[in-house]
Structure formats: structure tokens, C-alpha cells
C-alpha positions in Angstrom: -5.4 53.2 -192.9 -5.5 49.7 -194.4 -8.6 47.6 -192.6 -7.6 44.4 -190.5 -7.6 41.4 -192.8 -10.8 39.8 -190.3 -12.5 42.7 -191.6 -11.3 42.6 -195.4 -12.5 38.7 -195.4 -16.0 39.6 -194.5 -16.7 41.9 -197.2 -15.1 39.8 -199.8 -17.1 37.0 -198.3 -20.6 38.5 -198.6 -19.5 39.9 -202.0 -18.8 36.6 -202.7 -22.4 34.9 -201.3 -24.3 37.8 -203.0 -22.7 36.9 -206.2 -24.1 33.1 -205.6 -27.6 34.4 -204.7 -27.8 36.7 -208.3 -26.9 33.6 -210.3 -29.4 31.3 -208.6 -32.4 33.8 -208.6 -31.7 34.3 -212.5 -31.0 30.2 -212.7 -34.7 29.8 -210.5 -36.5 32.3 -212.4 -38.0 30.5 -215.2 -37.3 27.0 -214.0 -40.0 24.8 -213.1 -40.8 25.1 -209.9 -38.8 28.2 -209.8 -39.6 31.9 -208.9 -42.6 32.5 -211.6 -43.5 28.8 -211.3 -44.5 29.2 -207.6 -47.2 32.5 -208.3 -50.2 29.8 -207.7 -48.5 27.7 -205.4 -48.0 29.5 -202.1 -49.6 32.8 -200.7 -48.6 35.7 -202.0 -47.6 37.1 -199.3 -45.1 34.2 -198.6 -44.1 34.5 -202.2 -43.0 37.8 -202.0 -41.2 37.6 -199.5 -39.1 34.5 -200.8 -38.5 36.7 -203.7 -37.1 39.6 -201.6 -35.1 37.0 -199.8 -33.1 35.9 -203.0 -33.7 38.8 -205.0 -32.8 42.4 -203.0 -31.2 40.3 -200.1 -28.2 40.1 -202.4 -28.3 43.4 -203.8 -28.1 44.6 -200.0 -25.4 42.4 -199.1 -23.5 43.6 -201.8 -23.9 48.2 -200.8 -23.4 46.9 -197.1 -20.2 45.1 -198.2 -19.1 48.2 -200.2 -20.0 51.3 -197.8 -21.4 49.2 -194.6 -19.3 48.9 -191.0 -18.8 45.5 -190.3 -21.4 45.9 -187.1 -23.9 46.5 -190.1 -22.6 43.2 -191.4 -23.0 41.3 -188.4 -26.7 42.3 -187.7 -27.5 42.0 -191.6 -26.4 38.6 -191.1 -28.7 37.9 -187.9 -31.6 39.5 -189.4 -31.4 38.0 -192.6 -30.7 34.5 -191.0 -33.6 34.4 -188.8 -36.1 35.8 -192.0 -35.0 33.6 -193.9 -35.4 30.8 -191.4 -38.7 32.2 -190.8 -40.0 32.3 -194.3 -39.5 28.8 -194.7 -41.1 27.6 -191.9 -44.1 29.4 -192.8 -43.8 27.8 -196.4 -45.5 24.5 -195.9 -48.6 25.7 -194.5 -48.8 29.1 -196.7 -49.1 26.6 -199.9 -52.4 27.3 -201.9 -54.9 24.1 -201.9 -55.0 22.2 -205.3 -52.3 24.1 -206.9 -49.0 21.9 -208.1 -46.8 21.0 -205.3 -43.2 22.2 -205.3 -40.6 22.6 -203.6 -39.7 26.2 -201.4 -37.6 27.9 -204.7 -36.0 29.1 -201.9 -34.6 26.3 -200.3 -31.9 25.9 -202.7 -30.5 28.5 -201.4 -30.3 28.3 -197.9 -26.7 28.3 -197.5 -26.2 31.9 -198.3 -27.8 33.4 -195.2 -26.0 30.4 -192.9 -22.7 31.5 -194.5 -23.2 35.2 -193.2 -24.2 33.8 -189.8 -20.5 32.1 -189.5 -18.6 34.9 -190.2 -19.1 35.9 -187.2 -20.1 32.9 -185.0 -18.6 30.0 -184.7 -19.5 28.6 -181.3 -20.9 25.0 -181.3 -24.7 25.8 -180.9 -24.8 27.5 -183.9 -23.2 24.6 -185.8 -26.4 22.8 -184.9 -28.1 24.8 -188.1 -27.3 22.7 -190.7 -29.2 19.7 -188.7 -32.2 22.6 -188.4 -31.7 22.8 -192.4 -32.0 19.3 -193.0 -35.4 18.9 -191.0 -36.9 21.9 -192.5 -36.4 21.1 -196.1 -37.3 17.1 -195.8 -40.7 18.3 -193.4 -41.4 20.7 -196.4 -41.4 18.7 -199.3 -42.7 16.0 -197.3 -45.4 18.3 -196.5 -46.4 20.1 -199.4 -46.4 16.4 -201.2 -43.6 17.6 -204.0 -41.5 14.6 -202.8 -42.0 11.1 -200.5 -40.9 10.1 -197.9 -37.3 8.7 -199.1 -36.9 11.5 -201.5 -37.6 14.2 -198.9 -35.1 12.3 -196.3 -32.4 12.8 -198.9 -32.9 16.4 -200.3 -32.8 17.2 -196.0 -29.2 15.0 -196.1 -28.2 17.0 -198.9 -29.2 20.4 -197.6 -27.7 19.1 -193.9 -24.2 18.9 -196.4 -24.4 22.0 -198.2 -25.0 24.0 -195.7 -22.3 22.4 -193.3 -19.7 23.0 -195.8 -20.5 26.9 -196.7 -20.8 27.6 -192.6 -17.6 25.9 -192.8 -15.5 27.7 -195.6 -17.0 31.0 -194.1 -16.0 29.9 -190.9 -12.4 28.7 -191.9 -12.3 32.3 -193.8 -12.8 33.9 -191.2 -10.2 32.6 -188.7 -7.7 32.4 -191.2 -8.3 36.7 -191.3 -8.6 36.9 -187.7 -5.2 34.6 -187.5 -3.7 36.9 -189.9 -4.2 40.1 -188.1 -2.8 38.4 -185.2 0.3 37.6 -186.6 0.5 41.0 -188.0 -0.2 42.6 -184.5 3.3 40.3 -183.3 5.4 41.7 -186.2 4.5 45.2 -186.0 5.1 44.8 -181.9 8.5 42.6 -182.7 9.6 46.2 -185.1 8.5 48.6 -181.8 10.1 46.2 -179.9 13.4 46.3 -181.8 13.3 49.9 -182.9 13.0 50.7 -179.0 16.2 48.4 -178.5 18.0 50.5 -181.4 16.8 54.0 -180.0 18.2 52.7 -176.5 21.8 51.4 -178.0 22.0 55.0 -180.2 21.4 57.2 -177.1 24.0 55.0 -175.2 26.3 55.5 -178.3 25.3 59.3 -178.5 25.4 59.8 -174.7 29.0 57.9 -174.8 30.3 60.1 -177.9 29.3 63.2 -176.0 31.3 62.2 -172.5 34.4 61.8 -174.4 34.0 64.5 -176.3 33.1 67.5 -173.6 32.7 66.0 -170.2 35.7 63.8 -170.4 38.0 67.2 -172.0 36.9 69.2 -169.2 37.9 66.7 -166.7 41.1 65.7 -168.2 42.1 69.4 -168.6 41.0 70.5 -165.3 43.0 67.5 -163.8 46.0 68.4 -165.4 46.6 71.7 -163.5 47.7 73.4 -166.6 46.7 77.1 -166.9 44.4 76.8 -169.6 42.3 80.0 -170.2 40.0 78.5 -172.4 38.9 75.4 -169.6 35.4 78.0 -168.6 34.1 78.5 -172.0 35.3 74.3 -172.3 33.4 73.5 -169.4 30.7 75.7 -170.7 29.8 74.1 -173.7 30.2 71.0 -172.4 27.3 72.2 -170.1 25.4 73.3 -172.9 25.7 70.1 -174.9 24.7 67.7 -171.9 21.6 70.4 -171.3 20.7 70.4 -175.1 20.7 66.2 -175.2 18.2 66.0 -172.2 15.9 68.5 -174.2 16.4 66.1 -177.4 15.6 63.2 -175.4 12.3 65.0 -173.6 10.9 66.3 -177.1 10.5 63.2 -179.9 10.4 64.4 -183.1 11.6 68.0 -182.2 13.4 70.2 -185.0 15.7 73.0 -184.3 16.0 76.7 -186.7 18.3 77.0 -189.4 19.3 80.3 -187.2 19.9 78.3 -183.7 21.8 76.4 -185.5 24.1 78.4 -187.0 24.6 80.3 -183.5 25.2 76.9 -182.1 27.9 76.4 -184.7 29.5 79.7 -184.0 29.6 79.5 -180.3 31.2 76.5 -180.6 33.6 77.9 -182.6 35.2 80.8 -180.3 37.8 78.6 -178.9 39.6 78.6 -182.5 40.4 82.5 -183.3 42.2 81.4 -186.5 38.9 80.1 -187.9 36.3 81.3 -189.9 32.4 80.7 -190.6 30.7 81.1 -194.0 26.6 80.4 -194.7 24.6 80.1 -197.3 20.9 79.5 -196.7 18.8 78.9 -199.8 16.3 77.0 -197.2 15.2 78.2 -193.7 13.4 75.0 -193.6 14.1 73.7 -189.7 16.3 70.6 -189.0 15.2 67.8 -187.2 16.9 68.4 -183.2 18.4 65.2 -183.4 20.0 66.0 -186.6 20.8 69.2 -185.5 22.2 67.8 -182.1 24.3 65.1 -183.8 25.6 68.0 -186.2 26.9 70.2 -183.6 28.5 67.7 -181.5 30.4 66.1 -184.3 31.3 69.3 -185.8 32.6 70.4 -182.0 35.0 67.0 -182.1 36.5 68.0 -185.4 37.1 71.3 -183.9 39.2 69.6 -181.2 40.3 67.3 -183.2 42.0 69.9 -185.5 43.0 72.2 -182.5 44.9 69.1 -181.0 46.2 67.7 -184.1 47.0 71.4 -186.3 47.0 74.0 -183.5 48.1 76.7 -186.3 46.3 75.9 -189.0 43.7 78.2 -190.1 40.1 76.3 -189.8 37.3 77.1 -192.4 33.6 76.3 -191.7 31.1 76.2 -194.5 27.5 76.3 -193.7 25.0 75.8 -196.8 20.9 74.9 -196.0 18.9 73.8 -199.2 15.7 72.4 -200.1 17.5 68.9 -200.4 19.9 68.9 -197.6 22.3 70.7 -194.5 26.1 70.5 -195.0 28.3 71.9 -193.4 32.1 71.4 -194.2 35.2 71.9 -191.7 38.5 72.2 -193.7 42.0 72.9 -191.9 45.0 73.4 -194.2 47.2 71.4 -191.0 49.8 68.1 -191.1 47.0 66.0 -192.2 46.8 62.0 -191.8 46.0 59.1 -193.5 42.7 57.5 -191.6 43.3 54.2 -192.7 45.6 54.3 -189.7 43.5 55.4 -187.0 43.3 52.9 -184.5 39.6 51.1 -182.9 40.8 52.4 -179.9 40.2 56.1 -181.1 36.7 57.3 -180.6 37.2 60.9 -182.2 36.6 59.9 -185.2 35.1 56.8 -185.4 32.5 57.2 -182.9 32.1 61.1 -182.0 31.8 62.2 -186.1 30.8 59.1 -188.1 29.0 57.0 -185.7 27.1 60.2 -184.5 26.0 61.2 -188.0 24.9 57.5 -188.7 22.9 57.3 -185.8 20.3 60.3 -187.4 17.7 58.9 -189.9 19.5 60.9 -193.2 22.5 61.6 -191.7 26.3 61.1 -193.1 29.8 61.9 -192.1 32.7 61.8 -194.7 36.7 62.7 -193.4 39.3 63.1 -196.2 42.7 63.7 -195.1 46.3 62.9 -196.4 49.8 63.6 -195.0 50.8 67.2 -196.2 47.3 68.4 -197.1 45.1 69.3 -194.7 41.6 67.9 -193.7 37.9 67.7 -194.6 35.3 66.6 -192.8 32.3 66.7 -194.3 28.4 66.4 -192.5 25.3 65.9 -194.0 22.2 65.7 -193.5 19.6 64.6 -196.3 15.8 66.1 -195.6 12.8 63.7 -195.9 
């Protein structure tokens, strides 16, 4: 999983302060007044640990960045803040007496370890740093006598700058990530937001497909008063279809056999004796429910459809199940039509076959059909 941008910006950020620190501790090495300059200027102790500062402080920042959490981050940052802070402090009064005054090789530096520090604070006490900066380095080369008066006033002006603006890019860098992931978090609840809305307009369209499909049949048929034989096993599946949708709806990402299925298919085939079912599994993988749910049901409206519309004609259903896909093809070799006439007002097959198969991530529903040759209709379902 992809890391918030906040968190992305911190480790490009201390990548990109370790990367400063290696080029001024190779810049300060041999300079005068630099790292080897400064052996016989300050105590050694003191010395060493400047070099550590500048030196491995980077190298650390740079494995913390790589394999660190960012609460490692944050209390590298603290830690190597205050030490730092610390260390040149002690400075002045660590120098060695009669040796050549210089300047803390050190000092130079001492935006890196306030950059860390606003990363992750931004509040406006901490701001006050830089002023801390600015006293520090003019009292120390004051001090130590590497500079006067004037001079040392101006190299703690400059250090006041330098360090305002790196607490301020890392700070901006910082917001600008934590602004990011914000905006992200909005988008990615706008897309649940809206694929919620979707979900709740395809059950409506599902739920409506499926009243005027079974429910509405039954109740038609029954209110007619004709002696129909086949209204129980109507009223039946209709039953079954209503019960199977509230299992579809109670179990998200449910799948359903190849075998239940094909039984499903069959039993909703008994009210056509004329009519015949064919398979061919070269896959047993399962079928998502909803797929398997929008399958049946459309398949059971072509099956009225053709009973209504070719009562005679001999109906042939074609299974097949492969490692790509489910078809399954419903021919009748009846009248016919021509379904560029087929009205908006006729839900069979705009709404309980095509529209079904539509609403099913993969699904598809094609009807070919012409006056004097028979119909097709065709369901697919593509596998992820």
C-alpha cells in the first residue's frame, strides 16, 4: 500500500538535508578553519562530537529515511536538534587557550538539524529557533575572538536567515503533503460516496426488473381468473428469485457454483416442455452471485418473453463455462421481431435482460431477432 504523501515528503526531505550535510563536511574538511583545521582549537571531546554531528548524523538520516518509521524520524529529529544545539553551546568555552581562534565548523551547518525539527512542528514557539541561532553563533565568534563585534552581529543575522528559510521550506513541504493527503482522503470518500449512490440506483433497477418480471406475472395471472396450471410453479419461482436477491444483497462479494447454476437455469426452465438445455463446462470456476443472479433472472424474462411471444416454438438453451467467460445462449426458431421497434415503455427487454446484465461488473446482454427468423439472446459474463 502506497504511503500518505505527508509521510513520502519527510523521507525525501531528510534525504534531501543528508545530502547537504555530506557535501559541507567534504567542503569543511580541509578548509581553514574547517574539520582538520579545528584538532588544536577546541577539546577533543567537543571536536568529536561536532564531527559526528556533520559526519554520521547524515549517514543516519539517510538508513532512517530508507528503512526508518516516520516515529523514528520524528525523535531522530528531536534528538539530533537538541545535540546539536547542545554541542554548540558548549563550543565557546571548550576552545583550547592560545590556539587560533575559529569559528564552530559546525555552525555552518545549523540549518540541517532545524529543518528536521519542522517537519514535524510548526507551532510558533519553535519558530523562535532561528532567533536562538542568531545569538548562539554571534556570542561564539564573539567569544572565541574569530570575529568582532560588528562581524559576529552579522554572521548571527545571517544564520537568523538561513535557518528561517530551511525551517520554512521544510515546513511549507510539509503542509503541502499533509494538504495532499487530505484532498486525497475527499476524492477517495467522493468515489465511496458515489459508488454507494450507484449500488443503491442498480438494486432499485434490479429489484424493479425483478417485480415486473415474477411478482408482477404472478399477480397479473392470478387476477385474471384464467385456469392456468402453471401459476404454482409461476408463483414459485418468483418466490425463489425474491428469496435469492435478499441473500445477494446480505453476502457482498458472494459467488455462486457453476452446478447451482445450471440447476437454477433448468428449474427455470420446466414451464417450457418444448425446450431443451445443453452445457459445456471447460471451467467449474464459480461465478460471482450477482452475476449469477442477474443471469438467471434475465434468462427467466427471455423465457417469457419467448413463451408469450412464440408459444410453439421450440426453445434451445446453451450453457458453456470457460476460463475466460459464462455464456449462455437462448434461441427460439418463433415469428421473430425487429427490436428497433420496441417501444421505452417495454421493460422486457430493455430493462429485465440488458439493463440487468449491464448492471454486473463484466456483464453483457446481446438480442438478435428479425421478422421470420427466430431469436437470440445472448448473456455474458466476462471473468476478472
Amino acid at each position: 500500500m502506497t504511503a500518505p504523501a505527508s509521510q513520502r515528503v519527510v523521507r525525501v526531505m531528510f534525504y534531501g538535508w543528508a545530502a547537504i550535510g555530506i557535501v559541507f563536511s567534504a567542503a569543511s574538511l580541509f578548509a581553514r578553519g574547517g574539520i582538520l583545521d579545528s584538532t588544536d582549537a577546541v577539546n577533543p571531546a567537543t571536536w568529536i562530537a561536532g564531527v559526528l554531528l556533520i559526519g554520521a548524523g547524515p549517514l543516519a538520516m539517510i538508513a532512517l529515511a530508507r528503512w526508518g518509521t516516520i516515529e523514528a524520524l520524528r525523535v531522530f529529529a528531536i534528538l539530533y536538534a537538541t545535540v546539536f544545539i547542545i554541542v554548540q553551546l558548549v563550543w565557546p568555552f571548550s576552545a583550547i587557550a592560545g590556539a587560533e581562534p575559529h569559528v564552530p565548523f559546525i555552525g555552518p551547518l545549523n540549518s540541517m538539524p532545524l529543518g528536521l525539527i519542522a517537519l514535524f512542528y510548526r507551532r510558533w514557539p519553535v519558530m523562535l529557533l532561528p532567533v536562538m541561532q542568531g545569538v548562539i553563533v554571534a556570542f561564539s565568534g564573539w567569544w572565541l575572538g574569530a570575529l568582532d563585534g560588528v562581524h559576529a552581529i552579522q554572521d548571527g543575522l545571517w544564520a537568523l536567515v538561513f535557518t528561517g528559510a530551511a525551517m520554512a521550506l521544510s515546513g511549507s513541504a510539509a503542509v503541502s503533503g499533509l494538504r495532499l493527503d487530505d484532498a486525497l482522503t475527499q476524492q477517495r470518500e467522493a468515489v465511496s460516496r458515489a459508488r454507494t449512490a450507484k449500488a443503491q440506483r442498480d438494486e432499485t433497477a434490479r429489484l424493479d426488473a425483478l417485480i415486473h418480471d415474477d411478482v408482477m406475472s404472478v399477480l397479473v395471472t392470478a387476477r385474471s381468473g384464467a385456469e392456468v396450471k402453471e401459476l404454482p410453479a409461476y408463483a414459485e419461482h418468483a418466490l425463489s428469485e425474491v428469496s435469492q436477491l435478499a441473500k445477494d444483497r446480505a453476502v457482498a462479494g458472494a459467488t455462486t457454483s457453476i452446478g447451482t447454476l445450471t440447476a437454477r437455469l433448468r428449474a427455470g426452465m420446466r414451464r417450457r416442455p418444448n425446450g431443451s438445455v445443453s452445457t459445456r463446462i471447460d471451467s467449474s470456476a464459480p461465478i460471482s452471485s450477482a452475476a449469477a443472479s442477474a443471469m438467471t433472472e434475465a434468462a427467466a424474462e427471455a423465457i417469457r418473453n419467448a413463451a408469450k411471444h412464440a408459444p410453439g416454438a421450440a426453445l434451445d438453451v446453451r450453457f458453456e463455462s470457460d476460463a475466460e467467460r459464462v455464456r449462455l445462449v437462448l434461441s427460439d426458431d418463433g415469428p421473430g421481431f425487429d427490436p428497433n421497434t420496441v417501444g421505452p415503455t417495454h421493460l422486457g427487454i430493455r430493462t429485465s435482460i440488458k439493463r440487468r446484465m449491464d448492471l454486473v461488473e463484466g456483464g453483457a446482454a446481446s438480442i438478435v431477432s428479425s421478422p421470420g427468423a427466430g431469436t437470440t439472446v445472448t448473456l455474458t459474463w466476462s471473468r476478472p
